[in-house]
VOGU-3710 file (C-alpha; in Angstrom, 3 decimals, decimal comma):
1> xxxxxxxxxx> 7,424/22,628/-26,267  8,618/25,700/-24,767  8,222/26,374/-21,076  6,957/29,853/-19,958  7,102/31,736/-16,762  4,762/34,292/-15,070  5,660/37,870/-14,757  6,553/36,638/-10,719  8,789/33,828/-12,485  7,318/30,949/-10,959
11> xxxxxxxxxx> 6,180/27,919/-13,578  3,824/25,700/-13,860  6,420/23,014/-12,834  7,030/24,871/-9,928  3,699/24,723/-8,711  3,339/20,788/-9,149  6,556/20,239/-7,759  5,061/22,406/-4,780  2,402/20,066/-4,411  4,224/17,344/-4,968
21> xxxxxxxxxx> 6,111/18,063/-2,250  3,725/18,993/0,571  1,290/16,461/-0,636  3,956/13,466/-0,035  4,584/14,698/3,520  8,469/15,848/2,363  10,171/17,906/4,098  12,183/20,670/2,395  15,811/18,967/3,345  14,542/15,316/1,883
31> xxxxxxxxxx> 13,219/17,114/-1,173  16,357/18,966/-1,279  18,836/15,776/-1,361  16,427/14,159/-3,554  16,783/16,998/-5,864  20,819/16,735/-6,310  20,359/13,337/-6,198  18,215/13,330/-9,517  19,771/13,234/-12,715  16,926/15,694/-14,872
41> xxxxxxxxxx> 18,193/17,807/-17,194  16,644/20,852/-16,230  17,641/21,914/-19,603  16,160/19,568/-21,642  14,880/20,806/-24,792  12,266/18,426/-26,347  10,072/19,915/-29,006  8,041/17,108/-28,844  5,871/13,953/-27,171  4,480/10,551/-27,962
51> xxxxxxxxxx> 1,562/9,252/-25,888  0,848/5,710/-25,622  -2,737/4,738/-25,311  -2,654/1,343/-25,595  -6,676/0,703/-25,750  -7,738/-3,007/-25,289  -4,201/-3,786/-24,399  -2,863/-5,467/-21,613  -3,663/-4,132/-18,714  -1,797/-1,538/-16,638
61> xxxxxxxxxx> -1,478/-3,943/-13,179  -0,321/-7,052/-15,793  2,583/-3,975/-17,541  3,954/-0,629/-15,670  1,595/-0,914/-12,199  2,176/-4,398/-10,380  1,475/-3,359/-6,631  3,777/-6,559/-5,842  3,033/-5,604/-2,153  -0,604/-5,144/-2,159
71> xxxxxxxxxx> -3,195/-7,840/-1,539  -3,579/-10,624/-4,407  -6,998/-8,655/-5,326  -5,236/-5,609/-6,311  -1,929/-6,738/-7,967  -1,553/-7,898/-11,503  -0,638/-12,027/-11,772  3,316/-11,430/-13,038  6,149/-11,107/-11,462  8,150/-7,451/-11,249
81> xxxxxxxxxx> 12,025/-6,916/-13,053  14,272/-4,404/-11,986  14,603/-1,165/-14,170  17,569/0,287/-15,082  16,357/2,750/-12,943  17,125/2,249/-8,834  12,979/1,564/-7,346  11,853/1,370/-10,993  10,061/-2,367/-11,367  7,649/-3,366/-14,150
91> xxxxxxxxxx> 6,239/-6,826/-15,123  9,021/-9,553/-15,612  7,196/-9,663/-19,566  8,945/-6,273/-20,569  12,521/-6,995/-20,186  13,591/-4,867/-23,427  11,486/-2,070/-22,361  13,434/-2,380/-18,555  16,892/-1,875/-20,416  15,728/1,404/-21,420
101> xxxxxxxxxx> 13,380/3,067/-18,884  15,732/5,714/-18,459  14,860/7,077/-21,844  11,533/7,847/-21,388  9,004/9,317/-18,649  5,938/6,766/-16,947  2,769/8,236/-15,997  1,645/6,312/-12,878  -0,432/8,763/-10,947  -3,189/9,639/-13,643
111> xxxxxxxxxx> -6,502/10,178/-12,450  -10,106/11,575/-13,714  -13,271/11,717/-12,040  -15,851/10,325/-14,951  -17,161/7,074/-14,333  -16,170/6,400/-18,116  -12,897/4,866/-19,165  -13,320/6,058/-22,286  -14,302/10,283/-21,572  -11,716/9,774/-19,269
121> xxx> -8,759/9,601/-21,383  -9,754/13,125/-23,044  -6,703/15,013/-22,666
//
């Protein structure tokens, strides 16, 4: 997939990242050392991705989304592993998939606004 820019050569990514930013309540210098502290290829050059829609599956709060810290209501029953990535945790069940989390990208912040699961994983 190539990436294009606008004729004022500002991205798409550079608008999320934008948002990103003022929407966590960063300030430019922490977003700045978390920046050189990342290790994205800006370069990357993938041609392609693979969704995962894993319908009727096990849930995402029992898989990728524990909430360990929120109340016993919210969070999934297992216990969280440590990624191979620093902060990454997902459900003590996936321990292959925790050896390797630095090879692919988790979508934890996906939202829609129709009050069916099913319209809303239209893409």
């Amino acid at each position: 997939m190539a990436f294009f820019r606008t004729c004022d050569g500002i991205g798409r990514r550079d608008v999320l990242k934008a948002g990103v930013v003022g929407g966590t309540g960063l300030t430019l210098a922490s977003f700045a050392q978390l920046t050189s502290a990342s290790h994205v290829n800006p370069n990357a050059k993938a041609k392609a991705a693979i969704f995962v829609n894993l319908n009727g599956g096990p849930s995402h709060m029992d898989t990728f989304d524990l909430k360990p810290d929120a109340p016993s209501e919210y969070r999934g029953e297992f216990n969280p592993i440590q990624t191979c990535l620093p902060g990454v945790t997902i459900s003590e069940h996936l321990p292959n998939t925790a050896t390797c989390m630095d090879k692919f990208t988790l979508l934890r912040g996906v939202t829609h606004s129709v009050a069916a699961h099913d319209l809303g994983t239209r893409y």
